[in-house]
C-alpha positions as CSV (number, residue, x, y, z in Angstrom):
1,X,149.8,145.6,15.4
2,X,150.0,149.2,16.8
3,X,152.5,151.4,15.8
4,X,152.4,154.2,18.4
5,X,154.6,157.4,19.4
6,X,155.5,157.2,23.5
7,X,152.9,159.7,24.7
8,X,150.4,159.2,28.3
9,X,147.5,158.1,26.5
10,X,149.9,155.4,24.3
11,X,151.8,153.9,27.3
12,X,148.4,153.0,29.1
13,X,147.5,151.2,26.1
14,X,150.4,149.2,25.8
15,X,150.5,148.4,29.8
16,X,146.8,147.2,29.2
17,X,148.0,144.9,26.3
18,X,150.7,143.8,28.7
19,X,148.6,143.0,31.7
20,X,145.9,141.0,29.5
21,X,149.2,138.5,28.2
22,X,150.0,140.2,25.1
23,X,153.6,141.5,24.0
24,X,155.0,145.4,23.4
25,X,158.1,146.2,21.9
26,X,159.2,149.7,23.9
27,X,162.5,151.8,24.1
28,X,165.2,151.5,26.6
29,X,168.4,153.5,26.6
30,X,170.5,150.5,25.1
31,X,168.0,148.9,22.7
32,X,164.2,148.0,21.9
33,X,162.8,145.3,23.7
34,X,160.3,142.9,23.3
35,X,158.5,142.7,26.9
36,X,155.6,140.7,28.3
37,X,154.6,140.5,32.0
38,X,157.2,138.9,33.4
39,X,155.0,136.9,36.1
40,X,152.6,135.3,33.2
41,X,154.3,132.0,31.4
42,X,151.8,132.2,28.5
43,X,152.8,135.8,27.6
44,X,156.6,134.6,27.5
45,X,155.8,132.4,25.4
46,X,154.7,134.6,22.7
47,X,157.8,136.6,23.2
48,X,160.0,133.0,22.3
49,X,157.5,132.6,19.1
50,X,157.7,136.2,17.8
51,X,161.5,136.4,17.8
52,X,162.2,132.5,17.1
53,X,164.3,132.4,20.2
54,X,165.2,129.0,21.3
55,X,163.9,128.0,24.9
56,X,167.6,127.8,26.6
57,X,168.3,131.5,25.3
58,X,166.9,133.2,28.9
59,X,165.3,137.1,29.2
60,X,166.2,139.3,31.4
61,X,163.7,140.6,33.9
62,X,163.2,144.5,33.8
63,X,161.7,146.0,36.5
64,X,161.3,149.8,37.4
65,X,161.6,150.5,41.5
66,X,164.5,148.7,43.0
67,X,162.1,147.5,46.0
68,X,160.3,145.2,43.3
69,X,163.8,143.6,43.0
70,X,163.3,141.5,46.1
71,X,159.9,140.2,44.2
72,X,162.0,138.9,41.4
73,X,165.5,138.0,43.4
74,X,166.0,135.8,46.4
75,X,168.6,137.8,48.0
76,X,168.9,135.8,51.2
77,X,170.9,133.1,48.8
78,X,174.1,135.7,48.5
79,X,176.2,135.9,50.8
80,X,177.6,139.1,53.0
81,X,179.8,140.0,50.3
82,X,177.5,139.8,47.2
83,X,174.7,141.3,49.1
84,X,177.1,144.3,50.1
85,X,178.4,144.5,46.6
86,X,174.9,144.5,44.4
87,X,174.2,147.2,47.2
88,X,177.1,149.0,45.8
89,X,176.5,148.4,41.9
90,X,172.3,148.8,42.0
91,X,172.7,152.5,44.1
92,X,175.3,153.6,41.3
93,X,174.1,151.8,38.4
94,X,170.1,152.1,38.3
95,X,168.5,153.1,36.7
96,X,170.6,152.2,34.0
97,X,172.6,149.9,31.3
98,X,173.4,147.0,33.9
99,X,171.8,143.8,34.3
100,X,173.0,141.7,37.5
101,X,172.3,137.9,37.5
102,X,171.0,136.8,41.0
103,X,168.9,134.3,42.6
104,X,165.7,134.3,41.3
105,X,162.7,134.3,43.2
106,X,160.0,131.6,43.2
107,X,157.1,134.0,41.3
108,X,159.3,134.1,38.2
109,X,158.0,131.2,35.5
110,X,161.1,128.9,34.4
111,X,160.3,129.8,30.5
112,X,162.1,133.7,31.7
113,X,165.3,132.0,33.0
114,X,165.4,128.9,30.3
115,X,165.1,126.7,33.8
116,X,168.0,128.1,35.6
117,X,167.9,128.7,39.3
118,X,169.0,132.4,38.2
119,X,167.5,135.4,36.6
120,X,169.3,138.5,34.9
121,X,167.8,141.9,36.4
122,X,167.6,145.3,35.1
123,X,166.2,149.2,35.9
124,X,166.2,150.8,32.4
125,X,167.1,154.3,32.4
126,X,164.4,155.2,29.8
127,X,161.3,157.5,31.2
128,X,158.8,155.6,29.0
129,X,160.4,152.3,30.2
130,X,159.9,153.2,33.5
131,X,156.4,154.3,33.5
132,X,155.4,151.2,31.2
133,X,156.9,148.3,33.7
134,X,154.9,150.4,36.5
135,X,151.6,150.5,34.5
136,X,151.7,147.2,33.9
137,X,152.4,144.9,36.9
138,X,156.2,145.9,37.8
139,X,158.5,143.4,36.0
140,X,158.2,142.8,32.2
141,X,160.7,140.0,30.7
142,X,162.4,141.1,27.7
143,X,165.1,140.3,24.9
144,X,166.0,142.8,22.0
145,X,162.7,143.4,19.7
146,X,164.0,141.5,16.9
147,X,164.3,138.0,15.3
148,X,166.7,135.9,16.6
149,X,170.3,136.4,16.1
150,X,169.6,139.1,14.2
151,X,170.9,143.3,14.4
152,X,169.4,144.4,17.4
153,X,166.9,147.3,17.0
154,X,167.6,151.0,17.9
155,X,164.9,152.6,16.1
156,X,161.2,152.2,16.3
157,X,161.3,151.2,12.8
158,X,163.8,148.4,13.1
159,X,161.1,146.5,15.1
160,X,158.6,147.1,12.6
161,X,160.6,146.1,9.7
162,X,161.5,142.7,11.4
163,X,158.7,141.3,13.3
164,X,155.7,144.1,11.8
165,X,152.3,142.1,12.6
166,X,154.0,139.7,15.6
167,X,153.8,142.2,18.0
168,X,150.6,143.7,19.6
169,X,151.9,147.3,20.0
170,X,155.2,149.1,19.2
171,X,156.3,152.4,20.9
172,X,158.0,154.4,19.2
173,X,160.6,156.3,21.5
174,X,163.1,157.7,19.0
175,X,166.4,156.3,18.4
176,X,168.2,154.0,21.9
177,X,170.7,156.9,23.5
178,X,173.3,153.9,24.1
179,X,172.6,151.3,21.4
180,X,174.0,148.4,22.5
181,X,172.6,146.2,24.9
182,X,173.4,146.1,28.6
183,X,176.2,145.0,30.5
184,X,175.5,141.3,32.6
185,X,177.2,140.4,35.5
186,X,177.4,137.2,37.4
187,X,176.7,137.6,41.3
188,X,175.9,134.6,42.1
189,X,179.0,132.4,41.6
190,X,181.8,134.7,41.8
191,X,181.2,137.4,39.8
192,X,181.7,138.1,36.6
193,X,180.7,139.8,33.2
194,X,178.6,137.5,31.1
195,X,178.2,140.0,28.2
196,X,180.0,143.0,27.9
197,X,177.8,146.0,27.0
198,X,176.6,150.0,28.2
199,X,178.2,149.9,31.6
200,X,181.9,149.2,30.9
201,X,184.3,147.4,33.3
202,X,186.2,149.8,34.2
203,X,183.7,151.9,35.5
204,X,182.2,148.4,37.8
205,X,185.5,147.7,38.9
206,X,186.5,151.2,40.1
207,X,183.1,150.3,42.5
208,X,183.7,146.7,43.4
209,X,186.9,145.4,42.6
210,X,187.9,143.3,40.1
211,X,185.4,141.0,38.4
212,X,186.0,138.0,36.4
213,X,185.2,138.3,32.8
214,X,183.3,134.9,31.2
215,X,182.1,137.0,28.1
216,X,183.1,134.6,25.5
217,X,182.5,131.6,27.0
218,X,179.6,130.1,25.3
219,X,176.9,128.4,28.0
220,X,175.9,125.0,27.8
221,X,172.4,125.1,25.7
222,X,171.5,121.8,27.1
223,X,170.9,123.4,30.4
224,X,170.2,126.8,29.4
225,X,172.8,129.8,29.0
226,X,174.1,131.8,31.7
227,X,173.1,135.3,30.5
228,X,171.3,136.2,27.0
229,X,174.3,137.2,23.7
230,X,176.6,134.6,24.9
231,X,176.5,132.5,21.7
232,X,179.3,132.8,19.2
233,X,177.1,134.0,16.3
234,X,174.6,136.3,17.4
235,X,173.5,140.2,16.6
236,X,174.1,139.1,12.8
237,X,173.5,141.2,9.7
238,X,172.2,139.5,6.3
239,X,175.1,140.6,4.9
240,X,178.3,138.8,5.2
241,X,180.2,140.6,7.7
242,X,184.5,140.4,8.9
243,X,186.2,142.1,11.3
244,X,190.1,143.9,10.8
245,X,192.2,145.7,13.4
246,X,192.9,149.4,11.8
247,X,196.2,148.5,10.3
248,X,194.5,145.3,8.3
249,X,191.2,147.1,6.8
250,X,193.5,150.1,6.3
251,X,195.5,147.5,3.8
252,X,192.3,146.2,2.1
253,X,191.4,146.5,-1.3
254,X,188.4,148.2,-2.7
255,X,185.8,146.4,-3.4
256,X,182.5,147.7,-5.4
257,X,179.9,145.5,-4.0
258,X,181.6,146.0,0.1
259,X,180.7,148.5,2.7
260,X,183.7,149.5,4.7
261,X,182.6,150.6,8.3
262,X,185.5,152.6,10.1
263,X,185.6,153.6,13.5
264,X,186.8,157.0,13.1
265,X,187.8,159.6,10.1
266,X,191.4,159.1,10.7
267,X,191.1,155.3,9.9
268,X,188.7,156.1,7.0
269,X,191.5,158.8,5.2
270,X,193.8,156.6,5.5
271,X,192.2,153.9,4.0
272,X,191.3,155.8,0.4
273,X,194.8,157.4,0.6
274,X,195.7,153.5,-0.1
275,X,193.2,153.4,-2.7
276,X,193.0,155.9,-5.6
277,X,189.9,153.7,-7.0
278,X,187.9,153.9,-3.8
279,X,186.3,157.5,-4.0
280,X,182.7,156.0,-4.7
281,X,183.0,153.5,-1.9
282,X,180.1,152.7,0.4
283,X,182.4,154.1,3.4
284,X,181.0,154.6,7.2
285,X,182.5,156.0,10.1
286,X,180.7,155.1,13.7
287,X,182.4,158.3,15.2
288,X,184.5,161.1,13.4
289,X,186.1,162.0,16.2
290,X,186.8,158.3,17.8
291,X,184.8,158.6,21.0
292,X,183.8,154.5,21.7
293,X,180.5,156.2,23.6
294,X,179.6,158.1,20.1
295,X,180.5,154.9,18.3
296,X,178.5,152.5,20.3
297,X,175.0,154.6,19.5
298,X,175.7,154.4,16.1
299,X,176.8,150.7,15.8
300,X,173.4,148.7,15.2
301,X,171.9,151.5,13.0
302,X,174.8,151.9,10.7
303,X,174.5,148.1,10.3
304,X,170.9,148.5,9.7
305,X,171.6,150.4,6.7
306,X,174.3,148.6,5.0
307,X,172.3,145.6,5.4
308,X,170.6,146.8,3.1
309,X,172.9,148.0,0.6
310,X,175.8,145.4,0.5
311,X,176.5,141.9,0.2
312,X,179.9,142.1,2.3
313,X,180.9,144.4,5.3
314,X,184.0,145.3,6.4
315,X,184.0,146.3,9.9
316,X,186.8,148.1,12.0
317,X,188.0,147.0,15.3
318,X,187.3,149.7,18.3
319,X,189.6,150.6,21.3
320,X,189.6,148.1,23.5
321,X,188.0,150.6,26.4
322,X,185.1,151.7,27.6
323,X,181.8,150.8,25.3
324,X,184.7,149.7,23.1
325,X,184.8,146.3,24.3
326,X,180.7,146.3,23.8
327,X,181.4,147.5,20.0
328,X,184.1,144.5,19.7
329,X,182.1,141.5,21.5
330,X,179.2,143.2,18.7
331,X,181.3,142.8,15.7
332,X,182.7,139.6,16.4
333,X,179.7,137.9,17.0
334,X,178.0,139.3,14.3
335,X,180.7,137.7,11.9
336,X,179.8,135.3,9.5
């Protein structure tokens, strides 16, 4: 394994690894992935290996010039509308935290999609992203570079702490600017959001129109699931971890072997104002100030650190707006 900062010389390298069927784990805006060429079924299946990720879990396809998109998508399948709408989302949206489930075309392998007659596509917003997908052949598959189910990485680090020696290279690219993983939406039967994430609804609606919202609907893993981070547990830490709305964790009592994660200092105050006993507590708050965008970045690595601290975590409800609804779907999911 190479452990390697994101510079000219490093990015060639790791396209080179790519192209000859091995696997790189590389920054994006939302989180690390885990990429192999996306046209090569042997690479993808090194990707399944190194992460334990079952064979119905599909990756999503990340390309890096939106004219590849009609190498990896059959657009004739969608109709007027759809066509006129992914128009609409991909010129406003990419590059960028949005992943759009279309019709896949015929040069993607079936391991990518888990057999379904769809793929999920993306155009990271990340410079070294970008210039890796291009290097190497102009689509990579990828998941989140970490072992299944687990807290998704936002640092370099996180990768090489979980999955060290199973990956050929990893770039290191500083901390994800977003750090949660990216919004999917359904175009090709109705459409709707699959998985909530760095492109809130709001902001897609305000564009389109109102879209359907299937987010916690679990997929049918005989045939494969609609859109990757649609099972009920996922994005876990090691640590035991339950979710409160702010008047419930507000109310809990302290605990000395519990980390309490608040969303912002308001929640956190009132919390040891309740508890005289508390001023040694493992406390976090994902944003001081209570901005969901601010909160979102820090999710994942704040989780990365009390995993390794605590045996229980006590996690906060966010605003249900904006990222907010990313941080929630993240929380729950992670519950155990």
């Amino acid at each position: 394994m190479e452990f390697l900062p994101v510079s000219p010389e490093s990015l060639s390298v790791a396209a080179k690894v790519l192209r000859s069927g091995g696997i790189v784990a590389f920054p994006t805006e939302t989180v690390y992935g885990l990429g192999a060429d996306a046209y090569n079924s042997s690479a993808l299946v090194k990707v399944f290996e190194a992460k334990g990720r079952p064979r119905f879990d599909p990756l999503i396809i990340h390309i890096a010039d939106t004219r590849t998109l009609e190498e990896t998508a059959d657009l004739s399948l969608l109709n007027e509308e759809a066509r006129g709408k992914l128009l609409t989302l991909t010129e406003n949206f990419w590059p960028g935290p949005l992943s759009l489930v279309l019709p896949k075309s015929g040069k993607i392998p079936g391991i990518a999609t888990a057999g379904l007659s769809t793929a999920a596509i993306r155009f990271p917003a990340h410079e070294a992203a970008q210039k890796l997908i291009s290097l190497s052949g102009g689509a990579v598959a990828a998941p989140s570079a970490n072992p299944f189910g687990a807290l998704s990485p936002t640092r370099a680090q996180h990768v090489r702490d979980a999955l060290g020696e199973k990956v050929d290279v990893i770039l290191d690219g500083g901390p994800a600017r977003i750090g949660v993983e990216s919004t999917v939406l359904d175009m090709t039967c109705g459409i709707k959001i699959l998985r909530h994430g760095g492109a809130p609804k709001e902001a897609i609606e305000k564009l389109i129109g109102p879209v359907g919202d299937a987010a916690f609907a679990e997929g049918d893993t005989a045939d494969g699931l609609a859109s990757p981070g649609q099972l009920k547990s996922h994005y876990a830490p090691r640590a035991r971890l339950s979710v409160f709305n702010r008047e419930d964790i507000i109310r809990l009592p302290f605990e000395t072997d519990a980390a309490y994660l608040f969303f912002d200092d308001s929640s956190r105050d009132a919390w040891l104002a309740e508890h005289g006993n508390a001023r040694n507590a493992t406390a976090r708050v994902l944003s001081a100030a209570g901005n969901v965008n601010e909160a979102a970045a820090c999710l994942f690595e704040t989780l990365h650190e009390l995993d390794f601290k605590v045996s229980r975590i006590f996690a906060q409800l966010a605003p249900r707006e904006g990222l907010g609804v990313a941080i929630n779907d993240r929380l729950r999911r992670a519950g155990n």
